[in-house]
C-alpha positions as CSV (number, residue, x, y, z in Angstrom):
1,X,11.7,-24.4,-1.9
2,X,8.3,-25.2,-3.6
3,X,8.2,-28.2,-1.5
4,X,7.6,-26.3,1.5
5,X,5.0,-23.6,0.4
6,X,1.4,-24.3,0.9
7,X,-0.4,-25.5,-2.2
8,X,-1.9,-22.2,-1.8
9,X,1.0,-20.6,-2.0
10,X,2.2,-22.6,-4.6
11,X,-0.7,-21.3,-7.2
12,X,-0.5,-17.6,-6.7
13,X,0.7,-15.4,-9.4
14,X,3.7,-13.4,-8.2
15,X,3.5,-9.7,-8.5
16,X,5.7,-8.6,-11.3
17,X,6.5,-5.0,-10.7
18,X,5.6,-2.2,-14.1
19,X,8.6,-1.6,-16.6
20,X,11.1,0.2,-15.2
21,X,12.3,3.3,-17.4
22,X,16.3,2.3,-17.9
23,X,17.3,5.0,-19.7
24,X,17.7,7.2,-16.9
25,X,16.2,10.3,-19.1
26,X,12.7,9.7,-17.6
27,X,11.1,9.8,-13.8
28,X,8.7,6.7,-13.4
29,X,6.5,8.7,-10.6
30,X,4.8,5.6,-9.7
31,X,7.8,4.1,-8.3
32,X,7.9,6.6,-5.6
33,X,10.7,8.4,-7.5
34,X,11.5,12.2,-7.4
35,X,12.8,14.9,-9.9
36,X,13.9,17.1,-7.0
37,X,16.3,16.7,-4.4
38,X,15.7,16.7,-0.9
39,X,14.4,19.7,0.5
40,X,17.4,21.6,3.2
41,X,15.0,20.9,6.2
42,X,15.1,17.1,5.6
43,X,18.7,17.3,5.2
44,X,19.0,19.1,8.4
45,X,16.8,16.9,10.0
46,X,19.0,13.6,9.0
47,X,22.2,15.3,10.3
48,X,20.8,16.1,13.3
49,X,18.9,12.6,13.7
50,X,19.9,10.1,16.1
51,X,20.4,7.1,14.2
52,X,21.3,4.8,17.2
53,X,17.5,4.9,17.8
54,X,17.0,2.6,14.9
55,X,18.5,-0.1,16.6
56,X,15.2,-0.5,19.0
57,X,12.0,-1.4,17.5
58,X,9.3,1.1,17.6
59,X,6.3,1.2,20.2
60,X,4.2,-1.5,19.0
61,X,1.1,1.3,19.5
62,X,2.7,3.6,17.7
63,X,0.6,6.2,20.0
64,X,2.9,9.3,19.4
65,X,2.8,8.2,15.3
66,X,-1.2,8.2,15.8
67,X,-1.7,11.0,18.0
68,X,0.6,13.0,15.6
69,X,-1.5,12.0,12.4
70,X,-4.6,12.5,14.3
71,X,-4.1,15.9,15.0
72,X,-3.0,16.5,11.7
73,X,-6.2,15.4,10.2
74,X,-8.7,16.7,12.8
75,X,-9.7,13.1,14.1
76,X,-9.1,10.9,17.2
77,X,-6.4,9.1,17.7
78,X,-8.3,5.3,17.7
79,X,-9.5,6.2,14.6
80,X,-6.0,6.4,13.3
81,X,-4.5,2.9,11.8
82,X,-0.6,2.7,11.3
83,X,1.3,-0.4,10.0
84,X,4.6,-1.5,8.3
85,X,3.6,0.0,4.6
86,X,0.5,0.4,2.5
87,X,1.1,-3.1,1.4
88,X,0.5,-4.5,4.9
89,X,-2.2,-2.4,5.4
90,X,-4.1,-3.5,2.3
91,X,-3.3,-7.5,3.7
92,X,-5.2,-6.3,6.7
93,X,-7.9,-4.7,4.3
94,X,-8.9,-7.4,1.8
95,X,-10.0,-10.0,4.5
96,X,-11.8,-7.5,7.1
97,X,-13.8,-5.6,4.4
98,X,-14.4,-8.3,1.5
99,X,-16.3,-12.2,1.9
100,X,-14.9,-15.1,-0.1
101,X,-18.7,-15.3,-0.6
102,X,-19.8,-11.7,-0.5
103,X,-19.4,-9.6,-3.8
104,X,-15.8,-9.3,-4.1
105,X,-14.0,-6.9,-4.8
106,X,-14.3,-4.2,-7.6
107,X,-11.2,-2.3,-9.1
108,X,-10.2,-0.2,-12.3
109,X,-8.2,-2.3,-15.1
110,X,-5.4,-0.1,-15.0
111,X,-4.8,0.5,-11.4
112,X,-2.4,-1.0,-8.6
113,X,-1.4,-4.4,-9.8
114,X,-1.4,-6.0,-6.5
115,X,-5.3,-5.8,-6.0
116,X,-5.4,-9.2,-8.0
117,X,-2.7,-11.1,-6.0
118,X,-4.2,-10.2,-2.6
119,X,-7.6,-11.4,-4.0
120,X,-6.3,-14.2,-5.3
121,X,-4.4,-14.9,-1.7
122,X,-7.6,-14.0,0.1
123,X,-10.1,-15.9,-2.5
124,X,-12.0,-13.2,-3.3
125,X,-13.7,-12.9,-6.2
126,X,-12.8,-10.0,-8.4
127,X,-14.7,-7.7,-10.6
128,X,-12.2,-5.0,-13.1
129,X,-14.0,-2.5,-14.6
130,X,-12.8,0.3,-17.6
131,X,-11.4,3.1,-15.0
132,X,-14.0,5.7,-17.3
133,X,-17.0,3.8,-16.4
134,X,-16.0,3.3,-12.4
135,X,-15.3,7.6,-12.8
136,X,-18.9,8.2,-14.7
137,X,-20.4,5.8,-11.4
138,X,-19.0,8.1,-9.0
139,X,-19.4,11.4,-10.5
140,X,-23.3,10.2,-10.7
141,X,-23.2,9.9,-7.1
C-alpha cells in the first residue's frame, strides 16, 4: 500500500490513540465514554425514530441542523459551521487559520494528540507550551 501514498503521506506520524483502561473497573472520560446509562427520553426517542431515514444522506446545508444550533446559541444561522465530526472540522481549521509561513500554531503539551499530525499534514510549524504557563497567559489577559 505504501507504494501508492504520497511521499507526504508516507512521512506522517500516525495518530496512536491514549491507553485504553482494560480492566473495565475504570471510565476513560476522554474516550467519550459514560458512567450512566442513557437517559428514558433518548430511549424513547430511538424507539420512536425512523431509522429508514438513514438510508438518505443528509442535506448537504444542513440548514435545519444550523438553524437549530443557531437558535440555541443566540446567533445567525451563517455564522453556524456543521461538518462530519470535530476531527473534520479541525482539517478545515488548521489550513484557513494558520500559514506554513506565519507563526504556527501554539498548543499545551498535554492536550489533544492530533494537533501535531494535522500540523505536520498541513506543514505548520508548531510551538507546545507547559499547559500552566499557556493558563497564567490567559488569566493575564
Amino acid at each position: 500500500m505504501k507504494n501508492y501514498l504520497s511521499k507526504k503521506a508516507q512521512n506522517i506520524t500516525p495518530y496512536v490513540a491514549g491507553e485504553q483502561p482494560k480492566d473495565k473497573q475504570y471510565v476513560k472520560l476522554n474516550t467519550n465514554e459514560n458512567p450512566y446509562p442513557p437517559s428514558p427520553k433518548a430511549l424513547a426517542a430511538y424507539r420512536e425514530y425512523d431509522f429508514s431515514s438513514l438510508k438518505l444522506y443528509p442535506p448537504l446545508a444542513m440548514d435545519g441542523l444550523k438553524s437549530a444550533i443557531a437558535q440555541a446559541e443566540g446567533v445567525l444561522p451563517e455564522n453556524v459551521f456543521c461538518g462530519n465530526g470535530s476531527d473534520e472540522i479541525l482539517a478545515f481549521c488548521f489550513p484557513a487559520f494558520f500559514d506554513r509561513d506565519g507563526a504556527g500554531a501554539a498548543f499545551a503539551d498535554i492536550t489533544y494528540s492530533f494537533y501535531p499530525v494535522f500540523c505536520e499534514f498541513f506543514n505548520i510549524p508548531t510551538k507546545s507550551c507547559r499547559w500552566r504557563k499557556i493558563l497564567r497567559w490567559i488569566w493575564a489577559n
